[in-house]
N, C-alpha and C positions, 0 to 999 in steps of 0.2 A: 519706495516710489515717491517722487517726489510731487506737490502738486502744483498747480496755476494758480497766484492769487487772481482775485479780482479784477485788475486791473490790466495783466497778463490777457493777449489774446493769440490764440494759435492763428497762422499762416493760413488764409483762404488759399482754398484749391480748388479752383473750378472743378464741375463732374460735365462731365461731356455729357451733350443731351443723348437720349435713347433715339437709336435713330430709328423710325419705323421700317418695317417691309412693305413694300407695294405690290400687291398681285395685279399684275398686267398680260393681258392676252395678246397673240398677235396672228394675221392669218399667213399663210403659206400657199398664195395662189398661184396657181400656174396655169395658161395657155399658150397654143402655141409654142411648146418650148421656151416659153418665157414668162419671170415672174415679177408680180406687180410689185409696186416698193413707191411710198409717199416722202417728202418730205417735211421734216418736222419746222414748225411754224417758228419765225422768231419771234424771240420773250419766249421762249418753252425751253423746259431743260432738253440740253441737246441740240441745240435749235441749227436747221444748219442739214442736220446728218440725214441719209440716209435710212427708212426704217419700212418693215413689213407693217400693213396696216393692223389697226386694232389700239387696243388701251385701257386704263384702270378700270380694275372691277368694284362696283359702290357696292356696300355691305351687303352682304345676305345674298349678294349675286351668284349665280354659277357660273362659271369659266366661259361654258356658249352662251350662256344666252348674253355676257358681257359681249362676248367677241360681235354677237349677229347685230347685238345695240348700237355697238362702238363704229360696224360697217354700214350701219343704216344711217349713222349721225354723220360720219366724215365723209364716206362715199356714195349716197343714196342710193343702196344696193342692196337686197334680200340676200343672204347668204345661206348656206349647209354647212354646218359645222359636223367636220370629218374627225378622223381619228388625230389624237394627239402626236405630235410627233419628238418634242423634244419639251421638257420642263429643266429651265437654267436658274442659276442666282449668281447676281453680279454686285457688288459693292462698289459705290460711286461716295464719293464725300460727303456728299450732302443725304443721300439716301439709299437705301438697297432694293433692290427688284426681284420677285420672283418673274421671271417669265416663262408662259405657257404657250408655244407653239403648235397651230393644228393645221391640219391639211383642211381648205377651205375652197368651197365652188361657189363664184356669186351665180346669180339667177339676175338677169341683165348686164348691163354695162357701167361699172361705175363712173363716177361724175365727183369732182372733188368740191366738196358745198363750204371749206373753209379755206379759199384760193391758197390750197397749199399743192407743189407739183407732184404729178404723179407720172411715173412711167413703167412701161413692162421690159424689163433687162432678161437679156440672156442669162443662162445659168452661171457662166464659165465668168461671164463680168461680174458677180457679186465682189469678188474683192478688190476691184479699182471702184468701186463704190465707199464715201467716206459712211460706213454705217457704224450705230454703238457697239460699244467692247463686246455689253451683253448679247449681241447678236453672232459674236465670234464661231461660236460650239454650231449652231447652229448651219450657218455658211459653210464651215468644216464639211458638217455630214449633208447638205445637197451639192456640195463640190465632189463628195466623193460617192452619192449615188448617182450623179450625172456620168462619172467617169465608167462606174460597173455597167451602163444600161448603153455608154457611148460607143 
């Protein structure tokens, strides 16, 4: 085996950084037949799309009480955090997501306190909706529990 003098230096090879995972909640509300959806501010990853409300959980948080946080800070709204209904992970370039969807009831009317828009779509319009990839799986399965109850 031969060795490297001193002077000899081997080929840098970047290491790709570690990309972390992000636990994010998101709510799944419905009335009327129809379910609420905010959109994401710009300067935010994603900025632009479509998205079920809700957002990162800060350490040591639980899944609800992120979610009731996260709808009390964007939409100043007391919420119930229902049963889970879907847990996804999506891989985005820059970073990867766990997301945790739950069936959610607010307790008043939300109000969007970071002028970002919000509106209540029909169920059957979520996919003319630009929303994230990671929301795909999800849209899937109330596309296809609207059609079993329709």
């Amino acid at each position: 085996m031969s060795r490297l003098s001193d002077v000899e230096k081997l080929p840098f090879v970047p290491l790709h950084d570690k990309v972390t995972t992000i636990v994010v909640t998101a709510a799944v509300i419905e009335r009327d037949g129809r379910l609420l959806v905010t959109r994401r501010l710009k300067g935010t990853h994603l900025e632009g799309y479509w998205e079920f409300p809700g957002g990162k959980c800060d350490a040591g948080e639980s899944l609800e009480t992120c979610l009731v946080r996260e709808l009390r800070e964007e939409l100043a709204v007391d919420s119930v955090v229902g049963k889970r209904i879907l847990t996804t992970r999506h891989e985005y370039p820059e970073r990867h997501i766990e997301l945790h969807f739950f069936e959610t009831q607010l307790r008043g009317d939300p109000v969007p306190q970071m002028n970002q828009e919000m509106q209540w779509v029909p169920r059957d319009a979520l996919p003319s909706l630009k929303l994230p990839p990671a929301d795909d799986e999800l849209v899937a399965l109330l596309l296809e529990r609207g059609n079993r109850s329709g």
